[in-house]
C-alpha positions, 0 to 999 in steps of 0.5 A, spaced: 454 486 853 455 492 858 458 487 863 462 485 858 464 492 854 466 495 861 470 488 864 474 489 856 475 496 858 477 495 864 483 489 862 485 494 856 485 500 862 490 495 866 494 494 860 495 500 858 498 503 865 502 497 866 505 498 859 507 505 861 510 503 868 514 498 865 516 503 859 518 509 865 521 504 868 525 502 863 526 509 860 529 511 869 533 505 868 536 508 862 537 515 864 541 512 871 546 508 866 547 513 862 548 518 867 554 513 871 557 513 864 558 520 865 561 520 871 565 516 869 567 521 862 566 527 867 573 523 872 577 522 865 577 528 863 578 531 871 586 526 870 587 527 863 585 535 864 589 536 870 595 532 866 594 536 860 594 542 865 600 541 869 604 539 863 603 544 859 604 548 865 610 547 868 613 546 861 612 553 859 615 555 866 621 551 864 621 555 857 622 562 861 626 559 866 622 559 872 625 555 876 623 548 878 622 548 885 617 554 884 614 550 878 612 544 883 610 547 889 605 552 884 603 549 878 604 542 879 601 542 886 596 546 883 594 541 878 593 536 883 589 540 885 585 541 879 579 536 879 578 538 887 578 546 885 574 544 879 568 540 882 567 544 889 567 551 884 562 548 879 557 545 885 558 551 889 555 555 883 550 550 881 548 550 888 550 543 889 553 545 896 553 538 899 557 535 893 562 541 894 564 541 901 563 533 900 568 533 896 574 536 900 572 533 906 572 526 902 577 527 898 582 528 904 579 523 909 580 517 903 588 520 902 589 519 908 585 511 909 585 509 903 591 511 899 595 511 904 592 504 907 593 501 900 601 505 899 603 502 907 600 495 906 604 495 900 610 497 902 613 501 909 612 507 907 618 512 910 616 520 912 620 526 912 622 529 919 618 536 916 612 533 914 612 529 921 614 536 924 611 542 921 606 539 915 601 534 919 600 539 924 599 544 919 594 540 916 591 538 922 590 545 925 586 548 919 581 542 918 579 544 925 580 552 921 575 550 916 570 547 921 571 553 925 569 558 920 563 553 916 560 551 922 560 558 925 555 562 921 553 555 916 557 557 910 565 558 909 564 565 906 569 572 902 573 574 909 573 566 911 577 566 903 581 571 905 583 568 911 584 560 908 588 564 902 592 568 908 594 562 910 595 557 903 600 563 902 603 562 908 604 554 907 607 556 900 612 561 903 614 555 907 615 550 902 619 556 898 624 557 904 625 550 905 626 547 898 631 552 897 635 550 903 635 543 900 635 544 894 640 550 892 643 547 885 637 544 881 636 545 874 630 545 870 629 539 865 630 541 858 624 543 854 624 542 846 616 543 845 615 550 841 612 554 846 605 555 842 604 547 843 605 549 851 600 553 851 595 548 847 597 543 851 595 548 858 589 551 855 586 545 852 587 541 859 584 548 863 577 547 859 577 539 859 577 540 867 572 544 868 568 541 862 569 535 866 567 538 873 561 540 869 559 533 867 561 530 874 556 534 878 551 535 874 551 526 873 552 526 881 547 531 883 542 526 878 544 519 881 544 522 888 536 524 887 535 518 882 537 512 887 535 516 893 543 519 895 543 525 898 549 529 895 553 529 902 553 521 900 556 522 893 561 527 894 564 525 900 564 518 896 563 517 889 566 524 887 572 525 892 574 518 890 574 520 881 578 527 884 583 523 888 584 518 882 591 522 881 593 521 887 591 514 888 595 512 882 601 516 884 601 513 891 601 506 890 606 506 883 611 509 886 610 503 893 611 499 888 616 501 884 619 502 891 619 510 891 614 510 897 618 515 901 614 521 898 608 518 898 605 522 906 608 527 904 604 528 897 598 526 901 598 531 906 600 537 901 594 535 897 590 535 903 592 542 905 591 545 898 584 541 898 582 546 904 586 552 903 587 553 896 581 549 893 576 551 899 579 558 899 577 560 892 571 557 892 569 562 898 572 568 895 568 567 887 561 565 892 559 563 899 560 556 900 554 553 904 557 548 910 551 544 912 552 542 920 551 534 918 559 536 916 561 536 923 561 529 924 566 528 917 570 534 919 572 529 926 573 524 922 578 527 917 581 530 924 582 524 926 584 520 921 590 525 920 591 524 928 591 516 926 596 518 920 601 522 925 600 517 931 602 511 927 608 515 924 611 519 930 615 514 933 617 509 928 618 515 922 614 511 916 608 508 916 608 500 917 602 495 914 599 494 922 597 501 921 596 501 914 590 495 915 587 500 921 586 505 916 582 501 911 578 498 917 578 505 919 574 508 913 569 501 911 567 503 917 565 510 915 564 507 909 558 504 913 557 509 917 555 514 911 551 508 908 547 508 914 546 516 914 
């Protein structure tokens, strides 16, 4: 009867933990499609937001008479900007510093191969000879800055802020100067919204982008330890994919409605801003932590910028030839990440 007893114990024991992992299981399961659901809801609210944000924005600088070159150089660029700045902030604060840097140094390199790549398979895309001449190279020369400065002591700390906001003042002074001289006779567009529904417009698209980067990181980071990614993974893919959404839209509608011929120029003053402005002020608000893994990713997002002017240098557009090497160029990063 003891024999019998402790064989029964021992089969309901057994049971017992098995039901309990097949629960816990179930329950980690649950807790991972919740948490892509919330990365999905956190990406929305980064494009709705930043919408929201550019629109009431820029219409409340139309109302006071600011004219719309300043508005689209400033607050308009900037709102593109938005989801990157609100993501990096948020990680860097959250002590996420893979998902923060990740993100930038995603964001610009899949603009570049992706975005790029699907514009340029669609459709010839043409390059205005400033972008070729001033704005690539610019690009180039501050991602090897960005580099420099968080390789050098392991974080892009205040003084390196100061100097990337020096520097994305500079590039704003430029694009001023140089949509002023093409541009003398521009007139804004009528805004017949009252000023107060602006506001609202402004301030609720502000709170839903940074609720949303709260949600994206805070989703990412749990994925990442939940399957085993590291939060350099996530931010240089899944994140820098959600935060560039806008930007892929925008490119690859305008191919396809034949308006391309702005599309390089847009990507490469997205990735400028990324650095300069998004990385910039997150250096200036905390020290943003540069992990010496990120040398590899700040040489390819190099290398993709140089590709990008290669192909475009002497045809001055970019063909579907090069747009397929950079597709092939990024999945075998993609590759290479995943190996990581």
């Amino acid at each position: 009867m003891g024999i019998e007893k402790y064989i029964l114990y021992r089969f309901f024991a057994v049971f017992v933990v098995e039901y309990n992992q097949n629960i816990n299981f179930k329950e980690e399961i649950m807790e991972l499609i919740l948490q892509v659901v919330l990365l999905v809801v956190g990406f929305t609210m980064l494009v709705k937001g930043a919408d929201w944000f550019v629109e009431g924005a820029a219409g409340i600088a139309v109302k006071f008479g600011i004219p719309q070159l300043v508005v689209g150089l400033t607050i308009v660029a900037m709102g593109t900007s938005a989801p990157e700045a609100a993501v990096s902030i948020t990680g860097a604060m959250n002590g996420a510093a893979d998902i923060a840097v990740g993100n930038v140094l995603g964001s610009n390199i899949l603009n570049i191969l992706i975005i790029l790549g699907l514009t340029g398979f669609i459709t010839n895309v043409a390059i205005q000879k400033s972008t070729l001449m001033v704005e690539m190279p610019f690009m180039l020369v501050i991602t090897v800055i960005f580099a420099f400065l968080g390789l050098n002591d392991g974080n892009v700390g205040f003084f390196d802020g100061v100097i990337l906001w020096v520097l994305f003042i500079v590039y704003l002074a430029y694009l001023f100067v140089l949509a002023k001289k093409g541009n003398q006779e521009e007139e804004n567009e009528p805004e017949n919204r009252p000023v107060w529904k602006l506001i609202l417009l402004g301030v609720v698209g502000a709170v839903i982008v940074v609720w949303g980067a709260d949600i994206t990181v805070d989703a990412a980071t749990t994925i990442a330890a939940a399957v085993g990614l590291s939060e350099r993974f996530i931010g240089l893919t899944i994140v820098a994919l959600g935060t560039s959404l806008p930007e892929l839209v925008t490119s690859v509608t305008a191919a396809r409605k034949g308006n391309s011929d702005i599309a390089i120029g847009n990507i490469v003053g997205s990735n400028i801003f990324n650095i300069l402005f998004v990385i910039g002020t997150s250096s200036l608000i905390i020290p943003v932590i540069y992990e010496a893994t990120f040398l590899v990713d700040a040489i390819v997002a190099l290398l993709a910028g140089v590709l990008l002017w290669v192909s475009t240098v002497r045809k001055k557009m970019l063909t579907r030839p090069w747009a397929i090497v950079m597709l092939v160029g990024y999945a075998a990063y993609f590759v290479y990440l995943i190996m990581q």
